[in-house]
C-alpha positions as CSV (number, residue, x, y, z in Angstrom):
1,X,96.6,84.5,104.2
2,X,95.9,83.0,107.7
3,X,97.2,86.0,109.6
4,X,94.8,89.1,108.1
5,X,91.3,89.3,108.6
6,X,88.6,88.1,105.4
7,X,87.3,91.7,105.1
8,X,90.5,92.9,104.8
9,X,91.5,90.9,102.1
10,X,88.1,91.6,100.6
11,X,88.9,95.6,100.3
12,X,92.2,95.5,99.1
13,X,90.8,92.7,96.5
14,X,88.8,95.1,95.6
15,X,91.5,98.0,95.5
16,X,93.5,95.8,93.0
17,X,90.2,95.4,90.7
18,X,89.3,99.1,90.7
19,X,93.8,99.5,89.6
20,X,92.9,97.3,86.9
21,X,90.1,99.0,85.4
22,X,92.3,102.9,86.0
23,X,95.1,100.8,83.9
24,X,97.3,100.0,86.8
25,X,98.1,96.8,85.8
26,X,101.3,96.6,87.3
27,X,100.1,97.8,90.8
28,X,97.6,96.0,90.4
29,X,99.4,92.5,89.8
30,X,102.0,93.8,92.7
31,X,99.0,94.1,95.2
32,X,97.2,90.9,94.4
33,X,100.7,88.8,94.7
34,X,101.6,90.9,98.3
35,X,97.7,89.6,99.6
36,X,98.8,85.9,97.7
37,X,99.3,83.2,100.7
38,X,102.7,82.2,98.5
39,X,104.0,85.4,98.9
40,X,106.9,85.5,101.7
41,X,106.7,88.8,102.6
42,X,103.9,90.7,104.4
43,X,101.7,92.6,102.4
44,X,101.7,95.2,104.9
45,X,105.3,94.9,105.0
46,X,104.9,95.5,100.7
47,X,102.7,98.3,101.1
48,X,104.5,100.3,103.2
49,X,107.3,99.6,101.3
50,X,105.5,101.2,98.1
51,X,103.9,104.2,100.1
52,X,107.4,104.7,101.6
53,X,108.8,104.5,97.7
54,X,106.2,106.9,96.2
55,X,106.6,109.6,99.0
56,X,110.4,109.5,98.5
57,X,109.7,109.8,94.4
58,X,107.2,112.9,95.2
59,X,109.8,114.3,97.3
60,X,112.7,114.2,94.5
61,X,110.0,115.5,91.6
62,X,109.3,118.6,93.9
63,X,113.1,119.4,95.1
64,X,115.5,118.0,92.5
65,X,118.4,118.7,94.8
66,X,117.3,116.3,97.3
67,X,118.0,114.1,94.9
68,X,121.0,112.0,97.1
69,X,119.2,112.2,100.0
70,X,116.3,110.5,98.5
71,X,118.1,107.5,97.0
72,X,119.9,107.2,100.6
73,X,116.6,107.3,102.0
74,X,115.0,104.7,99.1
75,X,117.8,102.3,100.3
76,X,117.4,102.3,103.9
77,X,113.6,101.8,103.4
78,X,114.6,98.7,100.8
79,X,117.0,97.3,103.2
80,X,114.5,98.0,106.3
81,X,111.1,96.2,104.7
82,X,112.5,93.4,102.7
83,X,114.9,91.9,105.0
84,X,113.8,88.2,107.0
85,X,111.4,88.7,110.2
86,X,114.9,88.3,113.4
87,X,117.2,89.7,111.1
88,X,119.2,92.6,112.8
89,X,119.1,96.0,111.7
């Protein structure tokens, strides 16, 4: 990735080895294709996305209730951080 810094990439390289050896694979595989230069989204873009998702899935495991207000919520965020850089809101 042109775009982010070499110790950036470093760290989060780093982050996605120490998922591995917690047994994160999946995280872990999700992180190292966000920081991939074929990847077409931004992996800052990704990992708000997935901080976004796990706050939301926090929420609905300590108020049950919210439940519909969390998958409206899960949407938006979806629609918000995957869509094409220019695309209108």
């Amino acid at each position: 990735m042109n775009d982010m810094p070499h110790d950036t990439i470093a760290a989060a390289q780093k982050v996605a080895d120490t998922l591995d050896q917690r047994g994160h694979d999946r995280q872990a595989g999700m992180l190292r294709e966000a920081l991939s230069s074929h990847h077409p989204r931004s992996p800052f873009l990704s990992a708000l996305r997935e901080a976004c998702q796990v706050v939301l899935t926090a929420i609905e495991a300590i108020d049950p209730v919210s439940a519909m207000m969390v998958e409206e919520l899960r949407l938006e965020v979806d629609k918000r951080l995957t869509e094409e850089p220019g695309t209108p809101t």
